[in-house]
LOBA-154734 format. One record per residue (C-alpha): residue in three letters; x, y, z. Coordinates in steps of 0.2 Angstrom, whole numbers, plus 2048, in hexadecimal, padded with zeros to 3 digits. Layout:
AlaXYZ
...
END
This chain:
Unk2BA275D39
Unk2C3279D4A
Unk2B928AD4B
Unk2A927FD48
Unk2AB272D55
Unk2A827DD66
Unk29B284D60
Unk293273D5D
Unk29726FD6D
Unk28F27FD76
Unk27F27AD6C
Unk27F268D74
Unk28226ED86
Unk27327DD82
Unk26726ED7B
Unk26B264D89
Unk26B270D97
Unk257276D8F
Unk253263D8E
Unk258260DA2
Unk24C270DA7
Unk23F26BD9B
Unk23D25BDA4
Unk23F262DB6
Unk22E26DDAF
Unk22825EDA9
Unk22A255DBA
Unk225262DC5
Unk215265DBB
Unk210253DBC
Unk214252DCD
Unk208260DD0
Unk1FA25ADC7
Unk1FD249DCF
Unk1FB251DE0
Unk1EC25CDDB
Unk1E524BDD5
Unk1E7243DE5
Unk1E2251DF3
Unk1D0251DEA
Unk1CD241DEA
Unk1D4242DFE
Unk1C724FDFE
Unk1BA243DF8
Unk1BE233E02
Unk1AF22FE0B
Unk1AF226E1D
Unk1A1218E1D
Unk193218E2A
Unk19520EE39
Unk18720CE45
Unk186204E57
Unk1791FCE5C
Unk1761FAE6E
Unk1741E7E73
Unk1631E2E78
Unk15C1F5E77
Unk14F1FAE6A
Unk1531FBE58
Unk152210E5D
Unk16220FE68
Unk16E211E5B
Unk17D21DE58
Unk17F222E44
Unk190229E42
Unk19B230E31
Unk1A9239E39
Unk1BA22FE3B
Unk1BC230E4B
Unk1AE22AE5A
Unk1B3229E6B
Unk1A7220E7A
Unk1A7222E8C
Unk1A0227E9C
Unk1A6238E98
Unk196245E93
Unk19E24AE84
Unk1A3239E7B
Unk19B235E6B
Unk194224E72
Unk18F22CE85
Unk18B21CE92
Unk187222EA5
Unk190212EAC
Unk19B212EBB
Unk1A6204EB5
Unk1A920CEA5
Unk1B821AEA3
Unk1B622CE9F
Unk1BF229E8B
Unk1BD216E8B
Unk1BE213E79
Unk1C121AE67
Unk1BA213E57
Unk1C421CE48
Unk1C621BE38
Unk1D4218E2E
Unk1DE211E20
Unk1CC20DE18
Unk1C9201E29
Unk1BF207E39
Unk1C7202E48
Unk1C6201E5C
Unk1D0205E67
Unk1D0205E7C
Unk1D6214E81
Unk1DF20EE93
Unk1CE20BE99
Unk1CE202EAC
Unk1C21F3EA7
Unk1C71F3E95
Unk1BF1EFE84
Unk1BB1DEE7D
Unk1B41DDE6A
Unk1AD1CCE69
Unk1B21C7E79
Unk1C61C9E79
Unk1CE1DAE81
Unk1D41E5E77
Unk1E51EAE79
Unk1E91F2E68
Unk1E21FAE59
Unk1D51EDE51
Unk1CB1F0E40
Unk1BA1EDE41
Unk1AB1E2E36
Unk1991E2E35
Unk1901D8E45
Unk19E1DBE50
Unk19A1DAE61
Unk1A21E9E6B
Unk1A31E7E7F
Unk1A61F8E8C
Unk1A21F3E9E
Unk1911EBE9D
Unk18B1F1E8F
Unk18B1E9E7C
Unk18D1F4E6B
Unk18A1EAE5C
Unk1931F1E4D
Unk18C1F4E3C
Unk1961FCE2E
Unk18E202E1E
Unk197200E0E
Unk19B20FE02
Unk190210DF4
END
């Protein structure tokens, strides 16, 4: 019976030493699959349409945009370009993030009011918002995901 008991023992400790890498397999499998789960359906997240409408301008003065990020200013290569003085080179940035678009001045001179109060941090955005740079008015329309 003495002869019997180690052996017993060594059996246990084999048992349990499989059971421990059997389950480290298990969790690393799962956490692979949970991650290749998530990264496509990162790769399908779609950013919503947001369109500015210039204020007062026919119905064809509009910019339609789906990338995630939009900048506007005086500068020739912004995405929203406005040739006015009083407005900065980069005066503004629309992004989108955490499923919200939002505005952001960026250090402009004159600065950036949405619905006439200055922006002065990060603010999300909503349909019919009214979006002023110098003189001029963008009205904001965001299109929801089908």
């Amino acid at each position: 019976m003495s002869t019997l008991l180690p052996v017993v023992v060594l059996i246990l400790r084999i048992l349990m030493v499989l059971t421990l890498y059997a389950f480290l397999i298990l969790m690393m499998v799962t956490i692979w699959r949970d991650l290749k789960f998530h990264s496509h359906l990162l790769g399908q997240k779609k950013i919503p349409q947001i369109l500015l409408y210039e204020d007062g301008a026919p119905e064809t003065a509009k910019y339609i945009f789906t990338q995630n990020e939009i900048i506007i200013g005086r500068e020739e290569t912004c995405d929203v370009f406005i040739a006015d003085p009083v407005i900065s080179a980069r005066h503004a940035r629309l992004v989108y993030r955490n499923a919200h678009w939002w505005i952001e001045d960026l250090l402009s001179t004159n600065g950036t009011y949405l619905n006439d109060e200055r922006v002065e941090s990060p603010v999300i955005l909503i349909n019919d918002d009214e979006l002023r740079i110098g003189k001029n008015i963008l009205l904001i329309e965001i299109q929801a995901l089908n």
